[in-house]
N, C-alpha and C positions, 0 to 999 in steps of 0.2 A: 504494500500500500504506500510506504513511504517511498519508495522509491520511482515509480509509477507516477505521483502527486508532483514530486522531484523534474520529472520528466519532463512532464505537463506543464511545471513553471519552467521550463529553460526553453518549449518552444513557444508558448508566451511570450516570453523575455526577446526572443529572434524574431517573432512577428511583428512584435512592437516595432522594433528596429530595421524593419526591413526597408525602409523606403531609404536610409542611409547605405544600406547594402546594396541595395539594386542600384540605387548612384553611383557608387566606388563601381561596382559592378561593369554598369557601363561606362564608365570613364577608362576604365582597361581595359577593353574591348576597344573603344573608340583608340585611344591611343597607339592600341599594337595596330590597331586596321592601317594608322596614318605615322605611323614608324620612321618611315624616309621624310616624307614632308613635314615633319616635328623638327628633324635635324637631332641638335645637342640638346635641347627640352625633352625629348623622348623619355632617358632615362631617369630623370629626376620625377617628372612626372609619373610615372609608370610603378615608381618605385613608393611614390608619396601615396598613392591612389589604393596601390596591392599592401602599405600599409595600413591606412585606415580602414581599408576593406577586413584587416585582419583585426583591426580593433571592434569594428561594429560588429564582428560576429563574436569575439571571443569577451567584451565585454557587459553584456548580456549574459552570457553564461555564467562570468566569474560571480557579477551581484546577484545572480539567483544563487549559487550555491554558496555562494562564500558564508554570507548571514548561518546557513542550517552548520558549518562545521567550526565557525566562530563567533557561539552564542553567548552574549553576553562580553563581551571585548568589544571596545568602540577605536582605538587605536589603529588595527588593520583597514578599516576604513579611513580614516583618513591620509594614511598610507596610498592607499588604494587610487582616492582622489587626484593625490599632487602627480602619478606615476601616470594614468590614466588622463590625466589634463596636460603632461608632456608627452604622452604618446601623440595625440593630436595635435598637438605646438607643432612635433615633428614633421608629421604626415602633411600641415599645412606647409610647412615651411618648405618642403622638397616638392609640392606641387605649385607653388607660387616661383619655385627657382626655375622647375619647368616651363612654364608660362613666361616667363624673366629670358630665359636661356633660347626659346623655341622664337621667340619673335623675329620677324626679320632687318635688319639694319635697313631704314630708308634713309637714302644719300640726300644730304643736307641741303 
């Protein structure tokens, strides 16, 4: 039973979060489609994009589960926040470098 309920809140927890998933989603789809016409943005964006993607799916997860295995401690959580709020710092920063980097130089 517990485990099943378990379940049940973690695809909850993904469904919620889906429409941040499906954007990363397609953004690295879109990216790899246009690989050569990106240039040097390619990789930074690709790389920003497959990270957030890896955050909106696993971060969902960890706040469903984490509460049931550290009941009663508030400390992991806040933990949890400041790591979870630099994940994202990152993933924006390497897809803003992509967009920075992919642009094309118009002659003055």
């Amino acid at each position: 039973m517990e485990t099943s309920e378990l379940l049940l809140d973690v695809v909850r927890s993904l469904a919620m979060n889906s429409p941040t998933t499906l954007v990363c989603l397609i953004g690295c789809i879109f990216v790899i489609v246009r690989w050569r016409s990106l240039r040097s943005g390619a990789l930074p964006a690709l790389c920003g994009l497959g990270f957030a993607l890896l955050i909106s799916v696993a971060s969902p997860v960890v706040w469903t589960v984490l509460p049931r295995i550290l009941q009663g401690s508030h400390m992991p959580y806040y933990f949890l926040i400041i790591v979870q709020s630099l994940c994202w710092a990152i993933a924006l920063m390497l897809i803003v470098l992509g967009v920075i980097l992919g642009r094309s130089q118009t002659p003055p």
